[in-house]
C-alpha positions as CSV (number, residue, x, y, z in Angstrom):
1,X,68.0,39.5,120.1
2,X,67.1,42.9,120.3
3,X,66.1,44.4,123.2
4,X,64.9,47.8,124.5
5,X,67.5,49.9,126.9
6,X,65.0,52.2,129.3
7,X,66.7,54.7,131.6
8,X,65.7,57.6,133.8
9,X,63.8,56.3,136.7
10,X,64.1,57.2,139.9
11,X,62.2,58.8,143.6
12,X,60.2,61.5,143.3
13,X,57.5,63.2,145.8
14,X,54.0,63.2,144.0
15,X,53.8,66.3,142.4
16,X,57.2,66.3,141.2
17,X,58.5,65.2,137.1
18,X,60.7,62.3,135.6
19,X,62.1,61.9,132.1
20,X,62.1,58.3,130.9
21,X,64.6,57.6,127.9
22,X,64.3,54.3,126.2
23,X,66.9,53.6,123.4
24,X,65.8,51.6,120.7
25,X,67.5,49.8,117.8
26,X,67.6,51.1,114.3
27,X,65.6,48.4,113.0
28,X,62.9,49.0,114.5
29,X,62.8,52.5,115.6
30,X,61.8,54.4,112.0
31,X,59.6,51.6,111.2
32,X,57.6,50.7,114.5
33,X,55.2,52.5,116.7
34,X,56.8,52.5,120.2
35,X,55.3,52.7,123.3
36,X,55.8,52.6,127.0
37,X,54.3,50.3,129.3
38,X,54.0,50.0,133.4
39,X,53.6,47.2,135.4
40,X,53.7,46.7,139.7
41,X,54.2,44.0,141.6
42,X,51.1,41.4,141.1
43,X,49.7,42.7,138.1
44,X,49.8,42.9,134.2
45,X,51.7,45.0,132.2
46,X,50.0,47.8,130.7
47,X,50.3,50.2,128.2
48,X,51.1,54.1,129.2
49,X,51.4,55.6,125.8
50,X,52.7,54.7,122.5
51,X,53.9,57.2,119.4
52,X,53.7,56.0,115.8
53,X,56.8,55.7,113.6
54,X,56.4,58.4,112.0
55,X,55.7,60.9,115.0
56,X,52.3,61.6,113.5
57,X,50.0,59.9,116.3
58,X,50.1,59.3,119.9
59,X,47.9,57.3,122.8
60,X,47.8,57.7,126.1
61,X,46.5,55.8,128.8
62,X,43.5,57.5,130.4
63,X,45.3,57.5,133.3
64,X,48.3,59.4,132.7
65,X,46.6,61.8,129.7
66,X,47.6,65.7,130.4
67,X,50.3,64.4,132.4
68,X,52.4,62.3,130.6
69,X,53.7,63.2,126.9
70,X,55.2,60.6,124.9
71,X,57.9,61.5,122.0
72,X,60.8,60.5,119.7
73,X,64.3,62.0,119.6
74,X,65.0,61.2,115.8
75,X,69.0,61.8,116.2
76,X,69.5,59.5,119.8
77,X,67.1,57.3,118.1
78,X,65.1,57.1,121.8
79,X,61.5,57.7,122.9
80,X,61.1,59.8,125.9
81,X,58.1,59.8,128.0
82,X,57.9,63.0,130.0
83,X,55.8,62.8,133.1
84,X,54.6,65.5,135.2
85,X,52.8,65.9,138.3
86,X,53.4,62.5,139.1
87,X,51.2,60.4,141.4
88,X,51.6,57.7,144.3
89,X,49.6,55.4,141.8
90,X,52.1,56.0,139.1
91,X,54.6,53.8,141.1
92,X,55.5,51.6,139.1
93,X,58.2,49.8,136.4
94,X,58.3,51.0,133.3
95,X,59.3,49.5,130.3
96,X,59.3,50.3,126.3
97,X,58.7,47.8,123.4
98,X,57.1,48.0,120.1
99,X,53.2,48.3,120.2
100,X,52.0,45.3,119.4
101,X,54.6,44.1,121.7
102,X,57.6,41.6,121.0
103,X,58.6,38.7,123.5
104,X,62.1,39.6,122.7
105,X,62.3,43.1,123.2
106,X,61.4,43.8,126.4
107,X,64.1,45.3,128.8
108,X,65.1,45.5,132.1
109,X,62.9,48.4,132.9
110,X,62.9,51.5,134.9
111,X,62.0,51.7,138.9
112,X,60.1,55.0,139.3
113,X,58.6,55.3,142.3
114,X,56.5,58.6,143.7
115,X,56.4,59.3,147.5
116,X,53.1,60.7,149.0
């Protein structure tokens, strides 16, 4: 089974940055577009941004756009999704997976929650 590994969540104040890391196989990470997703307690899981595989195209959520840049670390073979000037509302976890998404990738998600 192959599953996503996301890492780099934490507490921030609003205003403030986090750098989200989310490791990804080799069989899927040259091949797939990639994207990050959000979901708080309650409610559906949606999508944040995604990259294509071959680093040509990105997406973001209207939400997070200006804020949030999504990108691949060829060598690590991990997506990072910087994101700056954080809000309350962008409490949240986050996970990665392929975009479509796969049942059977899904991790165990990063906590990031921003303070007021």
């Amino acid at each position: 089974q192959v599953q996503m590994v996301e890492s780099g969540g934490g507490l921030v104040q609003a205003g403030g940055s986090l750098r989200l890391s989310c490791a990804t196989p080799i069989s899927i990470f040259r091949t797939t577009t990639i994207a990050w997703y959000r979901q708080t307690p309650g409610k559906q899981r949606d999508l944040v941004a995604s990259i294509g595989s071959s680093n040509s195209s990105s997406h973001y959520a209207d939400s997070v756009k200006g804020r949030f840049t999504i990108s691949r670390d060829n060598a690590k073979r991990k997506v990072i999704l910087q994101m700056t000037s954080l809000k309350h509302e962008d409490t949240a976890v986050y996970y990665c997976n392929r975009s479509p998404t796969h049942l059977g990738y899904w991790g165990q998600g990063t906590r990031v929650t921003v303070s007021a």
